[in-house]
N, C-alpha and C positions, 0 to 999 in steps of 0.2 A: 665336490658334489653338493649340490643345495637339498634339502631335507623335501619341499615339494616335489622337486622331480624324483628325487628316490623313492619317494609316498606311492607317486603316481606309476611309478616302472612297476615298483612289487604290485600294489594292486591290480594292474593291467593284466600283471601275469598270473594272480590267481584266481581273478575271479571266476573264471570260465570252469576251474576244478571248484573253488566253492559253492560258486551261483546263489552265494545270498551276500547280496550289497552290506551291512550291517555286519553278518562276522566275518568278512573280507576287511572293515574299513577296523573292526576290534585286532584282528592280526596282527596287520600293519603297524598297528601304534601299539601293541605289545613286542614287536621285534625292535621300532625306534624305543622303546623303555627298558628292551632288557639288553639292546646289543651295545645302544647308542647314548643311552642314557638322557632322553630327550624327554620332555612333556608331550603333552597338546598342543601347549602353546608353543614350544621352540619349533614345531612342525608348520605352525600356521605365520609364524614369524620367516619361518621361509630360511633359519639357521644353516650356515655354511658346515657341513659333518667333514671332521680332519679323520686323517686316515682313513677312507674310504677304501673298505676291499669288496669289490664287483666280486670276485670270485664267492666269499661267504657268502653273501646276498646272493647268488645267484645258486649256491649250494642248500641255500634255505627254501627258496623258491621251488627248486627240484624236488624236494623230501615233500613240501607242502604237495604239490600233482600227486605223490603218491601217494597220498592224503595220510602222512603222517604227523600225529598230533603235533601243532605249535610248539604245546611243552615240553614232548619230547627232544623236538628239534631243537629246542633255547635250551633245557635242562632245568627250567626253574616253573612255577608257578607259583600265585601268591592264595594265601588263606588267610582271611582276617587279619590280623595283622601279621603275619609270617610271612617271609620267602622261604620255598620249598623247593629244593633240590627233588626233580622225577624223573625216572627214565621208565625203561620197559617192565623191570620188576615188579612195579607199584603203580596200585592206581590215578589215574590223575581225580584232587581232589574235585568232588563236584559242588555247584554252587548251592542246591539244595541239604548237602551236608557242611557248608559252611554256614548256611541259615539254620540250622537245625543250632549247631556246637552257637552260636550267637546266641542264640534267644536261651539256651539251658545254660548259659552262662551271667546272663542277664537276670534271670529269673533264681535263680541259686548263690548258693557262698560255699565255697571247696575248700575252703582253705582250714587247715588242719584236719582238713579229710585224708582218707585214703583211694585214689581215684582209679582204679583199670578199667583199659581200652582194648577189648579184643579185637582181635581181629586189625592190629593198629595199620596192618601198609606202611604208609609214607610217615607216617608219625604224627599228620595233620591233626588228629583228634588231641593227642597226647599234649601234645607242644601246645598246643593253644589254650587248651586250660590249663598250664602250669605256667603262660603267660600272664593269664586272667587271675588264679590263685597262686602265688609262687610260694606260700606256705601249705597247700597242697603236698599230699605224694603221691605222685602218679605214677603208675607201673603200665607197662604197655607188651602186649604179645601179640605175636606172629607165629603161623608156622611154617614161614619162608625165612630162611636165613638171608635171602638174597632183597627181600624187602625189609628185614631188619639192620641189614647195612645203609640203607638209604636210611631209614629212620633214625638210627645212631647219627648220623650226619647232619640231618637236620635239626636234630636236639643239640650237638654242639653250633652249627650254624645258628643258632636261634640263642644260644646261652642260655639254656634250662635243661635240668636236671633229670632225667628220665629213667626207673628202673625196665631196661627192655631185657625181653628172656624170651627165648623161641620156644612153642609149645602148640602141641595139637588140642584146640578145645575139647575135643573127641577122648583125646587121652588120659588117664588118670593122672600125668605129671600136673594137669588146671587143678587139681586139687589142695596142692602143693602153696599153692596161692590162697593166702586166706584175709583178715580180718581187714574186708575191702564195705567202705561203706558208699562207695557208687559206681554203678558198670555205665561205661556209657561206648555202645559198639557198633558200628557199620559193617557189618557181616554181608557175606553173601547171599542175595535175595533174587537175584534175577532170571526167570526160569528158562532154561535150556532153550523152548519153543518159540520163547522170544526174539530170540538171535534174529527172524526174518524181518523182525523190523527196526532193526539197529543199522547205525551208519558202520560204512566199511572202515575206520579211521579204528573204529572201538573194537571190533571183529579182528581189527587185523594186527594190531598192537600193543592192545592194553592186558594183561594177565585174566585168560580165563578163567583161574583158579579163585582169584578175588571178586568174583562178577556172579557166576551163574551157579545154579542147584539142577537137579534132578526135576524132571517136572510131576515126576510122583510122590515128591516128597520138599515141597519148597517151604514148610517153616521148618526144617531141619537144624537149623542153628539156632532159632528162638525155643525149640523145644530142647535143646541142650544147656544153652544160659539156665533156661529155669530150671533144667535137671541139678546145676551144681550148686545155685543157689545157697541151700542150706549148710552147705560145706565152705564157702566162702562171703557171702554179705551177712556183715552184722545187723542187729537187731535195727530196724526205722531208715534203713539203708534205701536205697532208690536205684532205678535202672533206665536205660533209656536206650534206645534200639532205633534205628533205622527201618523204615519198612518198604517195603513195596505193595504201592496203595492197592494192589488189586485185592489182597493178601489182609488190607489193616484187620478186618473183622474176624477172620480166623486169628491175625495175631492175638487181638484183644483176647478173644475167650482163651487162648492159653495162659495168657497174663490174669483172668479173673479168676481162673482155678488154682492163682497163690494170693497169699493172703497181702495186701497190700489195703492200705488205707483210701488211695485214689488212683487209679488207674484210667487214663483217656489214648485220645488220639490227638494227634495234632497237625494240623495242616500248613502247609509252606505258603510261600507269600501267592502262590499260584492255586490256591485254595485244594490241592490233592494234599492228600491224606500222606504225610511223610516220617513221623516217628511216633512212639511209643513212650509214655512217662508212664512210669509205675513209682511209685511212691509212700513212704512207711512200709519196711517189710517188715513182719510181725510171726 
């Protein structure tokens, strides 16, 4: 089988369940890179693919109709410089929160810090900044044992060191956790009501439990962060939150009601309103 006509069968076959040319043709060349090991270019070079199995291709093709995510179906997706191991446990990471973890990496030095990630999922926060700082210590929780198995995995698949520990933020055991000088977390922010305009791909695969709040009560995690605060970030500590832009302004004034030297918002390359610096806690 030649890599052009494999190109051209997959796509043929899912355009009509995608119906947008652009992440049909992203697909494609992410199943020749994760199954096939191909570029762009060995695709455009029209590469002879040895052992070709029709069958998995066409098992890939099936799950995609049923619009289950790519990275489900492959098992992997990449984050900044990581491969990540994702299945249905854990969210797949999103490219707004890999722009987010970039620029607060870029703009900071963790190293001989002490870093937790709540709320870590797949471990993509975790991992990437103890790639960035590997004299770092990064501790990361969950209170899914079933997404801190994937996490464990990806911290060895990635060769860094991660202290992970399952725990309800909600719980008094996050207390247990202390002399942390940066939270940096992608919590659950996405209100219940929303669901009617999400794709069925996210509705119908990815962990509810990771995604959505109560819609009477959606800063419910950021007013918890700041509740434990005092019990775990030392003194000039920093935090850094994910948000959901509808939400940034109510975040803000919860983060102004603690004492911090600089607190803003900050916008993704798409100019909405995406996470939360807080900065010198005092």
């Amino acid at each position: 089988m030649q890599a052009q006509d494999l190109y051209d069968y997959i796509f043929q076959n899912i355009i009509s369940t995608i119906q947008d040319k652009r992440e049909s043709e992203g697909i494609c060349k992410l199943i020749f890179t994760k199954i096939f090991n191909f570029s762009e270019i060995d695709i455009f070079l029209n590469k002879n693919i040895k052992n070709f199995d029709k069958d998995k291709i066409d098992n890939v093709i099936s799950r995609i109709k049923k619009k289950e995510p790519i990275q489900y179906i492959l098992g992997v997706c990449d984050f900044l410089d990581c491969e990540l191991f994702v299945n249905e446990n854990v969210l797949i990471p999103r490219q707004e929160t890999q722009e987010m973890v970039y620029r607060i990496c870029h703009e900071n030095n963790f190293n001989n810090k002490n870093v937790l990630d709540l709320c870590c999922g797949s471990g993509c926060i975790a991992i990437a900044v103890k790639k960035y700082f590997p004299q770092a210590n990064v501790v990361a929780v969950d209170i899914s044992e079933k997404a801190l198995e994937v996490a464990k995995k990806n911290a060895f698949k990635n060769n860094v060191e991660i202290n992970f520990y399952r725990c309800d933020i909600f719980s008094k055991n996050i207390l247990k956790i202390n002399n942390i000088d940066v939270i940096i977390s992608n919590p659950p922010y996405v209100c219940e009501k929303e669901k009617e305009n999400m794709s069925e791909n996210i509705l119908k695969y990815e962990p509810e439990s990771a995604l959505f709040v109560k819609n009477d009560n959606p800063l419910i995690f950021y007013k918890r962060i700041l509740e434990i605060l005092p019990k775990i970030l030392n003194s000039h500590g920093a935090v850094f939150c994910e948000i959901n832009e509808a939400f940034a302004n109510e975040v803000m004034s919860l983060f102004h009601n603690i004492t911090f030297k600089e607190v803003k918002i900050n916008k993704d390359i798409n100019d909405k309103n995406r996470w939360i610096s807080a900065i010198g806690y005092e």
